[in-house]
BALOLO-232361 format. One record per residue (C-alpha): residue number from 1; x, y, z. Coordinates in Angstrom, 1 decimal. Example, Ala and Ser with C-alpha at 12.3 -4.5 7.8 and 13.67 -1.06 7.14 Angstrom:
// residues 2
+-----+--------+--------+--------+
! num !      x !      y !      z !
+-----+--------+--------+--------+
!   1 !   12.3 !   -4.5 !    7.8 !
!   2 !   13.7 !   -1.1 !    7.1 !
+-----+--------+--------+--------+
END
This chain:
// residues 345
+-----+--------+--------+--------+
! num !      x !      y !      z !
+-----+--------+--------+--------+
!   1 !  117.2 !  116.2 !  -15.4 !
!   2 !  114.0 !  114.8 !  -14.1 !
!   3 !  115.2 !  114.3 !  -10.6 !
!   4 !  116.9 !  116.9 !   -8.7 !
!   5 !  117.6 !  118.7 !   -5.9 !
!   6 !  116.2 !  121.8 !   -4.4 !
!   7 !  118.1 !  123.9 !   -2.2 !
!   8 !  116.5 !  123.5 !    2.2 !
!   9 !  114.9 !  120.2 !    0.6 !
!  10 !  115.9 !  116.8 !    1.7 !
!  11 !  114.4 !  115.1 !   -0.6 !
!  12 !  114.6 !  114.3 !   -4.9 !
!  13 !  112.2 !  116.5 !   -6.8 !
!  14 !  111.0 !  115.0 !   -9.8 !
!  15 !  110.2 !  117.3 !  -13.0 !
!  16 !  107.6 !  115.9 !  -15.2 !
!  17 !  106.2 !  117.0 !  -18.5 !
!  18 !  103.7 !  115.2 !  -21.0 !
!  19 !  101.1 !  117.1 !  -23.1 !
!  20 !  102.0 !  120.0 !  -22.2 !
!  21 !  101.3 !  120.0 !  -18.7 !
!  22 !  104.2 !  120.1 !  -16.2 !
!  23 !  104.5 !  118.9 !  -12.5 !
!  24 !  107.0 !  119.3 !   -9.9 !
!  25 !  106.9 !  117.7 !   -6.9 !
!  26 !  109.0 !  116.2 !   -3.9 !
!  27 !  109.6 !  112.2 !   -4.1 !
!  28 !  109.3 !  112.6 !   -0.2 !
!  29 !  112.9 !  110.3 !    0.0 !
!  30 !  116.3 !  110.9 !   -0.2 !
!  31 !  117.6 !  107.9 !   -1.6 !
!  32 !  117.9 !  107.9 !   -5.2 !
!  33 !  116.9 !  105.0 !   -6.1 !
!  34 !  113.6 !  105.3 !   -4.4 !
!  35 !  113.0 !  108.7 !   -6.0 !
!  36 !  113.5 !  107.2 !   -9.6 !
!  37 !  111.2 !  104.9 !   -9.1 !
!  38 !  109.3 !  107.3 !   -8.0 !
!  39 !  109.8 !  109.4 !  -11.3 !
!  40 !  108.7 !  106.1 !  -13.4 !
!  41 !  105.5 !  105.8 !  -11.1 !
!  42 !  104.4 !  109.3 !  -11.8 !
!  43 !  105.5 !  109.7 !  -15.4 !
!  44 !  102.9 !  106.4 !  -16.1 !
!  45 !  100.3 !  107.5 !  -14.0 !
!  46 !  100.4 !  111.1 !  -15.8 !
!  47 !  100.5 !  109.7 !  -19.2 !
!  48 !   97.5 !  107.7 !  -18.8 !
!  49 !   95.7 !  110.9 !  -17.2 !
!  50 !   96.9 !  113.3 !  -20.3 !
!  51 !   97.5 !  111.1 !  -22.9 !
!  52 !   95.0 !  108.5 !  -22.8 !
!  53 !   92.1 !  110.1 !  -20.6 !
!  54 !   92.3 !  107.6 !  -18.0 !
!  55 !   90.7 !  109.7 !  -14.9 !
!  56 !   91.1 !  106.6 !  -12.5 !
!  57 !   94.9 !  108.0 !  -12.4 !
!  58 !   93.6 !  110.9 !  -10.8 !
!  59 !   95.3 !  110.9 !   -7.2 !
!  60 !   93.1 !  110.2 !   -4.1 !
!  61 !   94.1 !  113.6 !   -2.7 !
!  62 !   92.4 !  115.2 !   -5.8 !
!  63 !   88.9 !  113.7 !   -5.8 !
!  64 !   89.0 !  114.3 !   -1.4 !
!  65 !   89.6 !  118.2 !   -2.2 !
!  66 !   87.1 !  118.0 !   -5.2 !
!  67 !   84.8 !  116.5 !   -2.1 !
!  68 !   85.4 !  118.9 !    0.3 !
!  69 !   84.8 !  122.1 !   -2.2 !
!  70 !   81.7 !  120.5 !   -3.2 !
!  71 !   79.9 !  119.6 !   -0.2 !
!  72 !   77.7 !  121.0 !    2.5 !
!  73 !   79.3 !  123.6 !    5.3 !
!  74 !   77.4 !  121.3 !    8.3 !
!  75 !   79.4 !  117.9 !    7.0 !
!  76 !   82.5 !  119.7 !    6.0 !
!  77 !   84.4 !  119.6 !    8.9 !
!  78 !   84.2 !  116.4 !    9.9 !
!  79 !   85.0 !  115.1 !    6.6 !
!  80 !   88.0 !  117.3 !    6.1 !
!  81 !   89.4 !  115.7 !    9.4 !
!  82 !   88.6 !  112.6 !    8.0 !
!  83 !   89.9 !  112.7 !    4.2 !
!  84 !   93.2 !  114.0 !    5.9 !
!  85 !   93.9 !  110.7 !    7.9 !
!  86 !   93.0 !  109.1 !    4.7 !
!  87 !   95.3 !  111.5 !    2.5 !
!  88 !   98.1 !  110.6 !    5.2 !
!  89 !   97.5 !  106.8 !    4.3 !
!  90 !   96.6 !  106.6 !    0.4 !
!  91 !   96.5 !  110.6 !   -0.8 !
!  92 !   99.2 !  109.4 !   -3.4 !
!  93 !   97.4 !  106.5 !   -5.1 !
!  94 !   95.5 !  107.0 !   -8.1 !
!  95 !   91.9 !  106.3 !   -7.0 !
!  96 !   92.2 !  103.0 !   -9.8 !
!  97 !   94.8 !  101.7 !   -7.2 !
!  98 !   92.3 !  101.5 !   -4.3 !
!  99 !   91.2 !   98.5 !   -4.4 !
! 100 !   89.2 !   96.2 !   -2.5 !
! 101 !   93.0 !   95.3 !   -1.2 !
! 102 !   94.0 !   98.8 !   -0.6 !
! 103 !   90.7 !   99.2 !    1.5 !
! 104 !   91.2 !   96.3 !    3.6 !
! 105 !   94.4 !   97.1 !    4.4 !
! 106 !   93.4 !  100.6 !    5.5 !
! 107 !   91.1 !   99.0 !    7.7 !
! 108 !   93.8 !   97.6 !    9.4 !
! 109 !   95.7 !  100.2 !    9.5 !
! 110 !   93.1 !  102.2 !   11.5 !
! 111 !   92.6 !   99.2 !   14.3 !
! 112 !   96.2 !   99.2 !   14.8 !
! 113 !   96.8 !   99.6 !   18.4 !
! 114 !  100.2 !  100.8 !   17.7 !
! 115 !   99.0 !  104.3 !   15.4 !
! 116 !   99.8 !  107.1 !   17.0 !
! 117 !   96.1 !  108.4 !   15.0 !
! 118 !   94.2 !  104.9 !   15.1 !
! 119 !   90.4 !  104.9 !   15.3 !
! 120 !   89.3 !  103.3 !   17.8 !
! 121 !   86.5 !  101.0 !   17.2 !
! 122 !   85.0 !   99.5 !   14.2 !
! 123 !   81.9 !  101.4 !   14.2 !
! 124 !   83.8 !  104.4 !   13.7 !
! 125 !   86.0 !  102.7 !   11.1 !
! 126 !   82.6 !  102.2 !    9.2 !
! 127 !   81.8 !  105.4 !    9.4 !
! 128 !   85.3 !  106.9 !    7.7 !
! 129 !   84.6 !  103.7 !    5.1 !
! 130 !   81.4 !  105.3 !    4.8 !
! 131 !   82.8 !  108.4 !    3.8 !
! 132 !   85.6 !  106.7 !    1.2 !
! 133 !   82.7 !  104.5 !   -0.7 !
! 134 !   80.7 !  108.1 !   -1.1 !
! 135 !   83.8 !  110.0 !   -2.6 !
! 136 !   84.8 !  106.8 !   -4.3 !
! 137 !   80.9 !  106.5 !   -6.1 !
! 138 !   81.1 !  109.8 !   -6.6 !
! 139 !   83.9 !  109.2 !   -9.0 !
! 140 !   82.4 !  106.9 !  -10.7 !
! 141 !   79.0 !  108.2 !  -10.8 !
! 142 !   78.8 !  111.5 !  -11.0 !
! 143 !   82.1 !  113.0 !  -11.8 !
! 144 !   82.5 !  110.8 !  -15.0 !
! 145 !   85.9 !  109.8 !  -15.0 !
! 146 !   85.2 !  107.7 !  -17.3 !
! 147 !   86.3 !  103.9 !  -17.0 !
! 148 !   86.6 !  103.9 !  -13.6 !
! 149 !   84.3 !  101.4 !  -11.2 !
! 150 !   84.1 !  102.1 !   -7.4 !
! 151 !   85.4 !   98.6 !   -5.9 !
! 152 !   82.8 !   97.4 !   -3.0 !
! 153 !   84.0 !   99.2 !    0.3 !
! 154 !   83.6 !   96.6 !    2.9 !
! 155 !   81.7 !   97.6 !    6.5 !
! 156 !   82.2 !   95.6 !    9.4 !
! 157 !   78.8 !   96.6 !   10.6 !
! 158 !   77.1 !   96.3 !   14.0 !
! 159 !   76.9 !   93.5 !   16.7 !
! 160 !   73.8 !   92.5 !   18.0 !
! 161 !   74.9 !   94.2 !   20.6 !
! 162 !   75.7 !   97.6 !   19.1 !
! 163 !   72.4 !   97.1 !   17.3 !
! 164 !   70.4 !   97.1 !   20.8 !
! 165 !   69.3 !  100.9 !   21.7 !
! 166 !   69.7 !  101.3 !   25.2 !
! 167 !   67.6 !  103.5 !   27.2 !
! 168 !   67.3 !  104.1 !   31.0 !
! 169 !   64.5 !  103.8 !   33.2 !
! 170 !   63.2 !  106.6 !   35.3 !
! 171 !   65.1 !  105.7 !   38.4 !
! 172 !   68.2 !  104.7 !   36.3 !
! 173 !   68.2 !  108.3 !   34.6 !
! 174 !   67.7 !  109.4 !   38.5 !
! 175 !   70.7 !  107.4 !   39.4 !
! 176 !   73.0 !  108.8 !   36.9 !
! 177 !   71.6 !  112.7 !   37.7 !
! 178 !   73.0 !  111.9 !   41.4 !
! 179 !   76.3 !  111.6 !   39.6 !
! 180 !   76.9 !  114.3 !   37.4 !
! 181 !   78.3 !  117.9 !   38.2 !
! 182 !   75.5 !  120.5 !   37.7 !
! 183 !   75.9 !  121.8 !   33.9 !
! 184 !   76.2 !  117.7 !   32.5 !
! 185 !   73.3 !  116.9 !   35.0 !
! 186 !   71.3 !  120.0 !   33.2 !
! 187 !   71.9 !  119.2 !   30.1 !
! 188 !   71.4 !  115.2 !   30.8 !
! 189 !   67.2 !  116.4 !   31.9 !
! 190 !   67.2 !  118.8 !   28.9 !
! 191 !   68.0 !  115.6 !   26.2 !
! 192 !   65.6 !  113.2 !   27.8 !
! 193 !   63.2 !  115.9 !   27.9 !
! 194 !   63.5 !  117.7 !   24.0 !
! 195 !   65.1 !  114.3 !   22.2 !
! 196 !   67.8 !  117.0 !   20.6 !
! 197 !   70.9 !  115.5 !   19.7 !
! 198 !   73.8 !  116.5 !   21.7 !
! 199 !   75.3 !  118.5 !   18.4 !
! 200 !   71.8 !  120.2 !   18.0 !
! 201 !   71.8 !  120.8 !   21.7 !
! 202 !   75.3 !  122.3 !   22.6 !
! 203 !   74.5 !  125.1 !   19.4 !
! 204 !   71.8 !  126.4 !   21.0 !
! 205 !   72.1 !  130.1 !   22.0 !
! 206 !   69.4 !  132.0 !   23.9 !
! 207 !   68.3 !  134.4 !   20.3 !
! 208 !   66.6 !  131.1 !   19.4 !
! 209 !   64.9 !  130.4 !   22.9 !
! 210 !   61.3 !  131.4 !   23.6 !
! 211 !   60.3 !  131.0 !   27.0 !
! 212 !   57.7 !  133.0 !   27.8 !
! 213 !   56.0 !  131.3 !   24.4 !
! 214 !   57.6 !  127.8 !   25.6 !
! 215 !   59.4 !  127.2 !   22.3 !
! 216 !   63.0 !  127.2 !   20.4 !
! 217 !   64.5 !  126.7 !   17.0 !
! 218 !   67.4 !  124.9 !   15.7 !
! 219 !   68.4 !  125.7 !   12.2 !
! 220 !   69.0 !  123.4 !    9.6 !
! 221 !   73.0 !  123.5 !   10.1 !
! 222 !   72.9 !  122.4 !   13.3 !
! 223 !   70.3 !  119.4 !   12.1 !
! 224 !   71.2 !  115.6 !   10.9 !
! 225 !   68.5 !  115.8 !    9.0 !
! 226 !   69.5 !  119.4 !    7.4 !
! 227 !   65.9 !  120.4 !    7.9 !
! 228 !   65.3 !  123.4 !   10.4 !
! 229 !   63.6 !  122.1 !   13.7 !
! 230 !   60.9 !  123.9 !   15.8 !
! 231 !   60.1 !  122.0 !   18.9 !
! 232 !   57.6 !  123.2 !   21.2 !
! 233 !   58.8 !  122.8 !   25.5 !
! 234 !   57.2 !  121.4 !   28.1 !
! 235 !   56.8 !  123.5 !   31.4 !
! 236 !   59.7 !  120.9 !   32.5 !
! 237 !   62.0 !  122.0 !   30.0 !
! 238 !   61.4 !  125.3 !   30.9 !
! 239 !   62.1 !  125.1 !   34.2 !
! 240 !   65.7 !  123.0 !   33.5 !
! 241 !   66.3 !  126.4 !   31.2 !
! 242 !   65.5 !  128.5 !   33.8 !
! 243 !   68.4 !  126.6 !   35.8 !
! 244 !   70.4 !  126.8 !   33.3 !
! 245 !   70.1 !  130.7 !   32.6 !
! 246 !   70.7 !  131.2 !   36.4 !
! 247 !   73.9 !  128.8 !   36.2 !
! 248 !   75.1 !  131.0 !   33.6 !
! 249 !   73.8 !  134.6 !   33.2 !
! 250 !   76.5 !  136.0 !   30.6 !
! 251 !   77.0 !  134.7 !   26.9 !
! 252 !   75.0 !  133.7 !   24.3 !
! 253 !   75.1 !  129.9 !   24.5 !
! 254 !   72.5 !  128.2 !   26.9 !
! 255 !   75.0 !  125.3 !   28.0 !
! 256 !   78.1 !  126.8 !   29.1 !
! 257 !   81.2 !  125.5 !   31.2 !
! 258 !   83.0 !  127.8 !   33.0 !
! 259 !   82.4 !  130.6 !   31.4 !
! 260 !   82.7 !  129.0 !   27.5 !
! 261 !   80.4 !  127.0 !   25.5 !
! 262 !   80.4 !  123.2 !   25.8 !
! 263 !   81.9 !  121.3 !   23.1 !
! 264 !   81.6 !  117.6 !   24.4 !
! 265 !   78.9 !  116.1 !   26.6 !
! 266 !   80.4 !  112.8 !   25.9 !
! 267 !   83.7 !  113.3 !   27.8 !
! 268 !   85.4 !  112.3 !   30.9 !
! 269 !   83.1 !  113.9 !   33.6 !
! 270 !   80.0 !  111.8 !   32.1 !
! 271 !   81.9 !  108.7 !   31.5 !
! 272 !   83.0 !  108.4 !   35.0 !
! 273 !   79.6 !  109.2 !   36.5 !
! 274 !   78.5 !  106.6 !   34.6 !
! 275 !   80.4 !  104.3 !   35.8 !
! 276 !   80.1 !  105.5 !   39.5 !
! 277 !   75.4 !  104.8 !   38.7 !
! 278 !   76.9 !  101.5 !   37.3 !
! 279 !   75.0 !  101.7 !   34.0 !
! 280 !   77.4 !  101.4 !   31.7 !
! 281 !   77.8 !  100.9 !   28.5 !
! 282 !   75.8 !  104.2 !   28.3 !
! 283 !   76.7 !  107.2 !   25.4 !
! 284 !   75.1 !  110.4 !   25.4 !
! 285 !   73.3 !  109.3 !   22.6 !
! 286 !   71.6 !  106.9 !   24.8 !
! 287 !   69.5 !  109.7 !   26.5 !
! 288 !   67.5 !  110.5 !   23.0 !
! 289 !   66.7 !  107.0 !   22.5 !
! 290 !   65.3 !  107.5 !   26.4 !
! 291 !   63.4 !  110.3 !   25.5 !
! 292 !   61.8 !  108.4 !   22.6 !
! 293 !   61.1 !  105.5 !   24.7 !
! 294 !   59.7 !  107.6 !   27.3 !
! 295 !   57.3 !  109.6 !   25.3 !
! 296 !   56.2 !  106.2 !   23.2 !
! 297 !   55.3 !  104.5 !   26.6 !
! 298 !   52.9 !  108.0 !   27.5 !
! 299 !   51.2 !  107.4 !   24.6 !
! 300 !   52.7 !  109.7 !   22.4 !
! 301 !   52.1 !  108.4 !   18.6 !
! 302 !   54.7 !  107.4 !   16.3 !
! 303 !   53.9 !  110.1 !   13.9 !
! 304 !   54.2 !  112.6 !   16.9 !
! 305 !   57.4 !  111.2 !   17.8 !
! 306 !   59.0 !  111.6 !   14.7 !
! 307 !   58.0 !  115.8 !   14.7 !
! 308 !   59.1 !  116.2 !   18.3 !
! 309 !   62.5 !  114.1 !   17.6 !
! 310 !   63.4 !  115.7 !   14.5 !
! 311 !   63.9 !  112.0 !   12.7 !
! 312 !   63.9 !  112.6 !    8.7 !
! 313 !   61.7 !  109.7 !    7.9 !
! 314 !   59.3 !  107.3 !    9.6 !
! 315 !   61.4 !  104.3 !    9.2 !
! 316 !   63.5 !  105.4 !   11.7 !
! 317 !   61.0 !  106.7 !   13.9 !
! 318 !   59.9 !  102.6 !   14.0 !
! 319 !   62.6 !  101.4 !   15.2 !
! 320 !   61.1 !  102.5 !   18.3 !
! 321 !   57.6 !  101.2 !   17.8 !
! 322 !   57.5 !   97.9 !   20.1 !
! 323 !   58.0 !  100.4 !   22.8 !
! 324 !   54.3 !  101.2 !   22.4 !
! 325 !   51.9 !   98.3 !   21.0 !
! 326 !   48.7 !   99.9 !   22.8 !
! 327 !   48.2 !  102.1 !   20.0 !
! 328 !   47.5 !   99.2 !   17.8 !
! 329 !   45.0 !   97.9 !   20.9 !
! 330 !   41.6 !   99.4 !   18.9 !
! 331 !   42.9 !   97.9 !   15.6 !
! 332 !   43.6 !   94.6 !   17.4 !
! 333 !   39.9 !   95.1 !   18.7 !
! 334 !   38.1 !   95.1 !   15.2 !
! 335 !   40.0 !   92.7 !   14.4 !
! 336 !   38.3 !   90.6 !   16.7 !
! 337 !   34.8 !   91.8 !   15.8 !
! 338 !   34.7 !   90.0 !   12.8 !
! 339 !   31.8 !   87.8 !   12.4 !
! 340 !   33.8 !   84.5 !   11.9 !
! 341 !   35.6 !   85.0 !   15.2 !
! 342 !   32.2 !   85.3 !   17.5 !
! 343 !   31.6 !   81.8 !   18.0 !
! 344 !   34.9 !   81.2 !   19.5 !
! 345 !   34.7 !   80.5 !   23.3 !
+-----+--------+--------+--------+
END
């Protein structure tokens, strides 16, 4: 029989086999009716796999562990967590079912205020949408499962608002220091002074610190970017280390919290002192884009800025670049020097 029962299981288990290759597994339901229809489900979807070499009957859950096995040990772990919301949702579909429907409806689904595991806003919704059009591509593109065509994967993208970088002034950064217990108000001057992401930052352990050469390393794991990062530190960073090695004498991580490494900056305790400076909205991330703000506006050059911050290319680095419009003052200077321009008055 196809569909039967297995002894401890509540549910039908159906017994397929077609071209010589056989699968068992659970219908996840105990009514029979839903675990024959089941049955006819799976036996199509496996005889267009084996029989007829359709590979956009390959199962969702399939392509996200053939991601997962094939990508890089610094992205793995937040796309295994996730590819397993997304397994929980559509793992079952054949990736040929996951449609520009299917994706809109798992958009939905992660807004939903009444999800026990809902995402909260819809820039991190484009981010996991992110991740599905890049497995999805993948398919299509590199994998050759041939026949198969990524739908579009629709983003809600950024506000105007969300577009806007924020960054403090000096004596808003001052304001929000006031706030903040001792290790978040440390760490808060380290960002704004190094421009390390808060990721990059919290990895740091004192074997990559150089202070008597006023220097540290971040390896490429630890990087966006992938690229190892050597950033030279000013006598102000220094002295915040200093602090920090005093706060903490014992273990191997330079920002600790009672005794362990910090996993969050972004938590509770800096939420509520933000609210208490009365600056928010503020993120963490906020404090890089002060740093590169700060640096633009004392001169330091775009090119600079992008070496210091660790950015990948320059495009990114000029995003910040109407922060510092002197540097284009001599250029704007010949300009005016032309011969046809000297008889204006």
């Amino acid at each position: 029989m196809p569909i039967y029962r297995r002894p401890g299981s509540p549910h039908y288990w159906v017994r397929i086999s077609i071209a010589g290759q056989k699968t068992r597994k659970s219908t996840g339901t105990a009514d029979r009716a839903e675990a024959e229809e089941f049955e006819q489900r799976e036996r199509e979807r496996l005889w267009r796999l084996h029989k007829l070499g359709d590979r956009g009957a390959v199962h969702f859950r399939e392509v996200a562990q053939r991601w997962l096995n094939e990508t890089t040990k610094r992205t793995r772990e937040k796309d295994e967590s996730i590819l397993a919301w997304m397994c929980g949702e559509i793992g079952d579909e054949p990736i040929s079912a996951i449609d520009r429907d299917a994706i809109e409806e798992l958009r939905k689904i992660a807004l939903d205020s009444g999800k026990s595991e809902r995402v909260k806003s819809r820039a991190t919704v484009d981010r996991h949408m992110a991740l599905l059009r890049a497995v999805l591509r993948k398919c299509e593109y590199e994998w050759g499962y041939a026949g198969y065509h990524a739908p579009k994967v629709p983003m809600y993208g950024l506000s105007a608002q969300t577009k806007k970088q924020r960054f403090l002034r000096p004596e808003e950064f001052q304001r929000l220091c006031k706030e903040l217990p001792p290790h978040l108000e440390l760490a808060a001057r380290f960002a704004v002074l190094t421009g390390l992401r808060m990721r990059s930052m919290l990895g740091l352990t004192w074997d990559r610190v150089d202070l008597k050469n006023r220097r540290l390393w971040i390896p490429a794991d630890q990087m966006k970017g992938a690229l190892p990062h050597g950033l030279p530190l000013s006598r102000a960073a220094v002295k915040v280390l200093r602090r920090l090695r005093k706060l903490n004498p014992k273990g191997e991580h330079v920002f600790q919290w009672n005794g362990k490494p910090m996993d969050d900056c972004n938590g509770h305790a800096f939420k509520k002192a933000v609210e208490r400076a009365k600056l928010a909205p503020l993120r963490w991330h906020d404090l890089r884009h002060t740093f590169a703000s700060w640096a633009l506006q004392q001169g330091v050059t775009l090119p600079e800025l992008q070496q210091l911050g660790g950015w990948k290319s320059y495009e990114m680095v000029l995003n910040y670049a109407h922060l510092a419009p002197d540097h284009l003052a001599q250029a704007a200077e010949k300009v005016g020097t032309i011969r046809a321009h000297r008889k204006v008055d």
